[in-house]
C-alpha positions in Angstrom: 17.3 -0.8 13.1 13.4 -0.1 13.6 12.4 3.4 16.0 10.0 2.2 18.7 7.8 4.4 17.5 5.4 4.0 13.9 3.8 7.0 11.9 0.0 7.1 11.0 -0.9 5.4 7.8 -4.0 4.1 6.5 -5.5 0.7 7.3 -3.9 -2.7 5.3 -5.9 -5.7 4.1 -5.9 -9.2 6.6 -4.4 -10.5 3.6 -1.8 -8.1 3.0 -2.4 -7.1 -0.2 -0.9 -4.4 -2.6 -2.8 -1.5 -4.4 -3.9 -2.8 -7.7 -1.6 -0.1 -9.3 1.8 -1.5 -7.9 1.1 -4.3 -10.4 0.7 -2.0 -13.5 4.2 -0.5 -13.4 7.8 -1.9 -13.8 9.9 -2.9 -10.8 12.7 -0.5 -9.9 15.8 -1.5 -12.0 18.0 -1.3 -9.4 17.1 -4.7 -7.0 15.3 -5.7 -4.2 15.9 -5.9 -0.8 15.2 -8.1 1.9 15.4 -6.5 5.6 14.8 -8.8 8.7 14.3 -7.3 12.0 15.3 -9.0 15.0 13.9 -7.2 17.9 15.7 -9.0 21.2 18.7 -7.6 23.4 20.9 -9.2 26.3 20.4 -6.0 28.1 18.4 -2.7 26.6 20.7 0.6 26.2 19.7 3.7 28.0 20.1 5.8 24.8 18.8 3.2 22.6 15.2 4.1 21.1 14.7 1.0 18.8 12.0 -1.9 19.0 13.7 -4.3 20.8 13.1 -5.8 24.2 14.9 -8.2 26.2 14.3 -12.2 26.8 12.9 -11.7 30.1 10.5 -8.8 28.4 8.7 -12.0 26.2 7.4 -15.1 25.9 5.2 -17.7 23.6 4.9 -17.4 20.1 7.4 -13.6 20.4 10.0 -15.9 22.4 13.3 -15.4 20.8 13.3 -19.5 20.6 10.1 -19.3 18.5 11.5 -16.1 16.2 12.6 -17.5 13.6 10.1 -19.9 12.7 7.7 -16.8 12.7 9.8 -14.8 10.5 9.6 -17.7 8.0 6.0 -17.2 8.1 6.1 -13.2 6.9 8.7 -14.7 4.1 5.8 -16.9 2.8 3.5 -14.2 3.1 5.7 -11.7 1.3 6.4 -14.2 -1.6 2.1 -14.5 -2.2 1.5 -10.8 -1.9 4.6 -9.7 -4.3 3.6 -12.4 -7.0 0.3 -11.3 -6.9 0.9 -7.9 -8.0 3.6 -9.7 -10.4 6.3 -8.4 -8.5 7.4 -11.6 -6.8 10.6 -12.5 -9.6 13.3 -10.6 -8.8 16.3 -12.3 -7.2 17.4 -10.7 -3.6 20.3 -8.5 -4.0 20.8 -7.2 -0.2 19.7 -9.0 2.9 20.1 -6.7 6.2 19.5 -8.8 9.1 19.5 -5.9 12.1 17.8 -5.4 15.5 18.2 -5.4 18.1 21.4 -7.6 18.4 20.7 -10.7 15.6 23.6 -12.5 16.9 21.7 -13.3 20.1 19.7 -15.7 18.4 21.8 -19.0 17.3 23.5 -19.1 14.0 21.6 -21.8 12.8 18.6 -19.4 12.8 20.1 -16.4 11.4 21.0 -19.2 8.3 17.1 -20.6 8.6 15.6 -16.9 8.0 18.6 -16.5 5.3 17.6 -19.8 3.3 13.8 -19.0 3.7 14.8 -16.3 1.1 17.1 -18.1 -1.2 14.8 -20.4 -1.7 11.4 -17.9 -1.8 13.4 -15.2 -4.3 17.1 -16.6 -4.9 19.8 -14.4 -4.5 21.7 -12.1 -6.7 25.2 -14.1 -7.6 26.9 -11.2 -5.9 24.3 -10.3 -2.8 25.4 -8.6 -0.1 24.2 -10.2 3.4 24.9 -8.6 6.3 24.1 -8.7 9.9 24.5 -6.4 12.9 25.9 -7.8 16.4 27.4 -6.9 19.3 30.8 -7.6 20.2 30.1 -10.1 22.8 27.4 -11.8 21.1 29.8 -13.3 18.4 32.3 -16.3 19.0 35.0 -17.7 15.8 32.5 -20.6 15.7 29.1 -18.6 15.8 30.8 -16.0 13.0 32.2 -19.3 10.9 29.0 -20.4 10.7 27.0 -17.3 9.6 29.6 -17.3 6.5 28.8 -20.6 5.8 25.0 -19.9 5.5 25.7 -17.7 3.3 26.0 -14.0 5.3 29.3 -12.3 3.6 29.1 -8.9 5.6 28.9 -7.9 9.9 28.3 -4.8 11.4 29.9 -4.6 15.0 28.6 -2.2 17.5 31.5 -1.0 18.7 30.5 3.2 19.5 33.7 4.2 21.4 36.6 2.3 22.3 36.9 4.4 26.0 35.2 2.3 28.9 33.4 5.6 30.8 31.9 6.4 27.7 30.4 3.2 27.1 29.4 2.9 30.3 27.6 5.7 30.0 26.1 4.5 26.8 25.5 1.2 28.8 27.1 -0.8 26.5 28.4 -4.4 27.8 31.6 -5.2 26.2 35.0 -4.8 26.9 36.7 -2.3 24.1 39.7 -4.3 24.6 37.4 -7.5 22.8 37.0 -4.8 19.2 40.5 -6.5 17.4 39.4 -9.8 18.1 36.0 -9.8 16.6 37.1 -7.8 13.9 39.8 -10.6 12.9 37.6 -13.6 13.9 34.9 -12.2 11.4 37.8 -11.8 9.1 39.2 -15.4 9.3 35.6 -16.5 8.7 35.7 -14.5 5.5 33.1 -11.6 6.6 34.0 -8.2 5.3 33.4 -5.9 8.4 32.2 -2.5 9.2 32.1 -0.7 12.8 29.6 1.8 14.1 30.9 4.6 16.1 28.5 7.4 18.1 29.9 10.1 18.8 28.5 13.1 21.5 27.9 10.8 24.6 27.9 13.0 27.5 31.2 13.2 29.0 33.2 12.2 25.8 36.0 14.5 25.3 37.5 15.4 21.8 40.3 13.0 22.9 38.0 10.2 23.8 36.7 10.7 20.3 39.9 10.6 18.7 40.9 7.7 20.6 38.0 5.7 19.6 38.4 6.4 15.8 41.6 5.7 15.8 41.2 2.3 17.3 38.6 1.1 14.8 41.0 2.6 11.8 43.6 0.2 13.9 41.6 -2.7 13.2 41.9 -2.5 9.2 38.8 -2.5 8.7 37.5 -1.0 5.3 33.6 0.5 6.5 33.3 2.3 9.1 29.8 4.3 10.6 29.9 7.4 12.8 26.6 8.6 13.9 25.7 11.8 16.3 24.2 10.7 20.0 20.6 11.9 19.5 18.6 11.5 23.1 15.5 10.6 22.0 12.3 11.5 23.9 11.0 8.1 26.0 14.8 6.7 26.6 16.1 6.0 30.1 19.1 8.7 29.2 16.0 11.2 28.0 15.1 10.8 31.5 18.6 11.1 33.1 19.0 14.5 31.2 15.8 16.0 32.2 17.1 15.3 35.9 20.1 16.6 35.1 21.8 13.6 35.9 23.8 13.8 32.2 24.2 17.0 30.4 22.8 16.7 26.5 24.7 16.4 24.1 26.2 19.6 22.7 25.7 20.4 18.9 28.7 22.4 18.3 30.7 19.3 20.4 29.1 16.9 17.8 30.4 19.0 14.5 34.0 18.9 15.8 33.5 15.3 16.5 32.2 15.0 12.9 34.6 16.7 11.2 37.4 15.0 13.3 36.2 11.8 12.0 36.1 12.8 8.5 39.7 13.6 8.6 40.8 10.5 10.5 39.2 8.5 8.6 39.9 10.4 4.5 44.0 10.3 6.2 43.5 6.1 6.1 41.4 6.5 2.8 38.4 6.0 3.9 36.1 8.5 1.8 32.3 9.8 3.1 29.6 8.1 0.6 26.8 8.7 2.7 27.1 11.7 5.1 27.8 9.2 8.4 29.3 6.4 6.3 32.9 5.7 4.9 34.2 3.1 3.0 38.0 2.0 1.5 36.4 1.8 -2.1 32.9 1.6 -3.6 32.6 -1.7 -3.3 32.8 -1.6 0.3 30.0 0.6 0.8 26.8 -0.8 2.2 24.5 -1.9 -1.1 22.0 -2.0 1.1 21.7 1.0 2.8 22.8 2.9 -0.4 19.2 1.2 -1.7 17.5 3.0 0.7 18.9 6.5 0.3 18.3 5.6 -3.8 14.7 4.3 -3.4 15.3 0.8 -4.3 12.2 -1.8 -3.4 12.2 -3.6 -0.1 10.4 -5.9 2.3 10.9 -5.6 5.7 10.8 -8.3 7.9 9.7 -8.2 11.7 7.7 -6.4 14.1 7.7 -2.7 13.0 9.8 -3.4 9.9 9.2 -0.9 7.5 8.7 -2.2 3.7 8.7 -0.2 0.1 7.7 -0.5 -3.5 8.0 2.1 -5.9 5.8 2.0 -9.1 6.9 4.6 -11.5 5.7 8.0 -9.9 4.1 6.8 -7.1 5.1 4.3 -4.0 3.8 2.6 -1.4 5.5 1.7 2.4 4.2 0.0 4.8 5.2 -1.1 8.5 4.4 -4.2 10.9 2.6 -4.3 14.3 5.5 -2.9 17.1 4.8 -5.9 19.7 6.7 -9.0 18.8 3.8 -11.2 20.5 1.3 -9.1 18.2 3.4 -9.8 15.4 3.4 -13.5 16.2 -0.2 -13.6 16.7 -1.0 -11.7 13.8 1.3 -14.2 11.7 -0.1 -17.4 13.0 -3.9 -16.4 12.3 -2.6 -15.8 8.4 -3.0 -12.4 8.4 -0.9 -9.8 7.4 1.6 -8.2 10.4 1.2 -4.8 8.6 -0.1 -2.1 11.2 -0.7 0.8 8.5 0.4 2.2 5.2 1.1 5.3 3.6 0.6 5.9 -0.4 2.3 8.0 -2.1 1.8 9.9 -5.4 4.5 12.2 -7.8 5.5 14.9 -5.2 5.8 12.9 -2.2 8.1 10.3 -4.3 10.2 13.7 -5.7 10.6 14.8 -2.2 11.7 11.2 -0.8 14.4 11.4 -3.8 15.7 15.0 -2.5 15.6 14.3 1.3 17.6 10.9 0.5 19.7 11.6 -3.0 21.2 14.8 -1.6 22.8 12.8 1.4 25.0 10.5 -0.5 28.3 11.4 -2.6 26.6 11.4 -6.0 24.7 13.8 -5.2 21.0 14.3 -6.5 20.5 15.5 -10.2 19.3 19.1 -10.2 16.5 18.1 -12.6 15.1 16.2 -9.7 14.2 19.6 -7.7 11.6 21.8 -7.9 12.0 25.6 -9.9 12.0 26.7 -6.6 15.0 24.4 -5.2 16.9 25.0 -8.3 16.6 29.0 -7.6 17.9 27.9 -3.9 21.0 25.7 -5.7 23.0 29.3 -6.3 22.7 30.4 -2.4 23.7 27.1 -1.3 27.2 27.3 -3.1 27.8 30.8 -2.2 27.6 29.7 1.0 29.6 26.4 0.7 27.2 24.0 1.4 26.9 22.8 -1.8 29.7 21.8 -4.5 30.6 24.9 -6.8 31.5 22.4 -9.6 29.4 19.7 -9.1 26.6 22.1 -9.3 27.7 23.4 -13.0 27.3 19.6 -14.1 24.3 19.3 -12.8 24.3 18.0 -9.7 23.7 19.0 -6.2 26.6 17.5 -3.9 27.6 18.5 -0.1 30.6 20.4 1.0 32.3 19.3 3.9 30.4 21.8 5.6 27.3 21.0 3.8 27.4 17.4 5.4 27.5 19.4 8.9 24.0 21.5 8.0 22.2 18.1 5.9 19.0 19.3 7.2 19.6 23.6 6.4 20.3 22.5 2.4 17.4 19.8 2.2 14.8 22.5 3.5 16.4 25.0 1.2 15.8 22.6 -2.2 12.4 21.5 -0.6 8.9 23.3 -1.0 
């Protein structure tokens, strides 16, 4: 998903392209990675903070009718800015098609965008392509379909399977519908994964439980369990400030966390990314995992964000916000990018600690500072940071480290 809003950067090219430097340094070993944003909605959440918008919200060349056609046009532009910087050869190993809900748009599209980059890049022989929907934006047919294109992975949007609480969270479908998408996606041959938010005001511990427990019901083998964060410009940012909800309570949250952890570790499910648990390794997301590692990506889509790392030093990038601004930019032939960022040796070192130190791994203690390896020794003393993996080398979260992310990454930072 995209936040509504994009940082500061420095101005792009018409034309898109790269610094010369991109050019002069080898390509990340470890893939390349394809997201497309899809920015349309049947109805916009109250809690939700993403770029999206609803039908009724657009029109012309941003009409969801149109949106796939002018995605095809960034994947042409993409494949003449990467091959001239000589980066344009790598086969696609992860395609993340998220939004907004994708699955409003017709399966045929979702395959169109998917076969724009099997033909521009090809794709790895064992790619992972996954996209997000909604529970009642998917049908046997529509999910059939998208596994016949090609997609092999969904991500249902389940968040809690008690009705007041997605009511709150003004979500649209009936809890009841969760097994049946999960085994329709299934039958297509989709491996699936369900997200989870947990901390909605008025969700009680048992809620919680309740809703975990359901999605561990379904079978399915990923499942994501993120903290309700009400973000400043939301319709429930403005509900709170009345007074009309309460916000969500951090030491509520941690119980909530830690009650998932051990729900889902009992069905062995184990953490690999601190809100992310799969059955086995190979049902972890690749394509999030590339993100927390650094991998290369384009990003596809109003306000997609895109990155390519060049030994020491990186560059990302992000489009225009406005779907019709996107469009328009597009259809002149120029580059949708709104700004950039460049950055040199200790920004790409900080990336790698703020990231690396979130997933199972860990992050190799060379990778810190002298100062964040003096911090290392505090941080296990106060069990936040892995006694043993520390002595080989590598800083990896406690249980309780996982609860305080943020506390350990400004302790390794400068």
């Amino acid at each position: 998903m995209v936040p509504s809003a994009l940082p500061d950067g420095v101005p792009v090219p018409d034309d898109g392209a790269l610094p010369d430097w991109v050019g002069q340094s080898p390509p990340s070993e470890q893939g390349f990675g394809v997201y497309i944003h899809v920015p349309f909605c049947t109805v916009r959440c109250g809690y939700c903070d993403f770029n999206t918008y609803t039908a009724t919200e657009l029109g012309g060349g941003a009409s969801q009718a149109a949106y796939a056609d002018t995605a095809l046009r960034e994947i042409a532009l993409a494949a003449r800015v990467l091959d001239d910087v000589g980066r344009g050869g790598r086969p696609v190993g992860t395609v993340f098609v998220g939004g907004g809900t994708p699955t409003v748009l017709p399966a045929g599209d979702l395959a169109r965008m998917l076969d724009a980059v099997r033909t521009t890049w090809g794709l790895a022989p064992d790619a992972e392509v996954t996209t997000e929907a909604n529970p009642d934006s998917v049908t046997p047919a529509s999910l059939a379909a998208l596994a016949g294109a090609g997609f092999t992975r969904v991500s249902f949007g389940m968040q809690s399977a008690v009705p007041h609480v997605l009511a709150t969270l003004e979500r649209t479908h009936d809890p009841a519908r969760i097994p049946d998408v999960v085994r329709w996606a299934r039958d297509a041959g989709l491996a699936v994964s369900l997200d989870l938010i947990y901390g909605t005001p008025g969700e009680s511990v048992a809620d919680w439980q309740r809703s975990v427990e359901a999605a561990l019901a379904c079978g399915v083998d990923h499942v994501s369990s993120y903290a309700l964060v009400v973000e400043e410009g939301t319709k429930m940012a403005a509900q709170v400030r009345r007074g009309v909800l309460p916000m969500p309570d951090p030491d509520d949250e941690a119980t909530k966390y830690e009650i998932a952890d051990d729900l889902l570790s009992a069905a062995g499910l184990q953490w690999y990314e601190v809100s992310n648990w799969a059955r086995t390794p190979d049902d972890a997301c690749r394509h999030n995992l590339a993100y927390w590692r650094g991998v290369d990506w384009w990003g596809i889509g109003p306000g997609a964000h895109s990155h390519l790392g060049a030994g020491d030093r990186a560059v990302r990038w992000w489009n225009v916000k406005h779907p019709r601004a996107y469009a328009d930019r597009l259809v002149a032939g120029r580059s949708p990018a709104a700004a950039r960022e460049l950055l040199g040796a200790a920004d790409v070192r900080l990336e790698r600690v703020l990231l690396g130190v979130r997933i199972r791994q860990g992050l190799d203690l060379d990778e810190l500072s002298p100062r964040g390896r003096t911090a290392v020794a505090g941080l296990v003393a106060d069990g936040l940071l892995d006694g043993v993996a520390a002595v080989r080398g590598r800083a990896v979260l406690t249980g309780r480290g996982r609860l305080l992310a943020d506390t350990v990454v400004r302790s390794l930072t400068d």
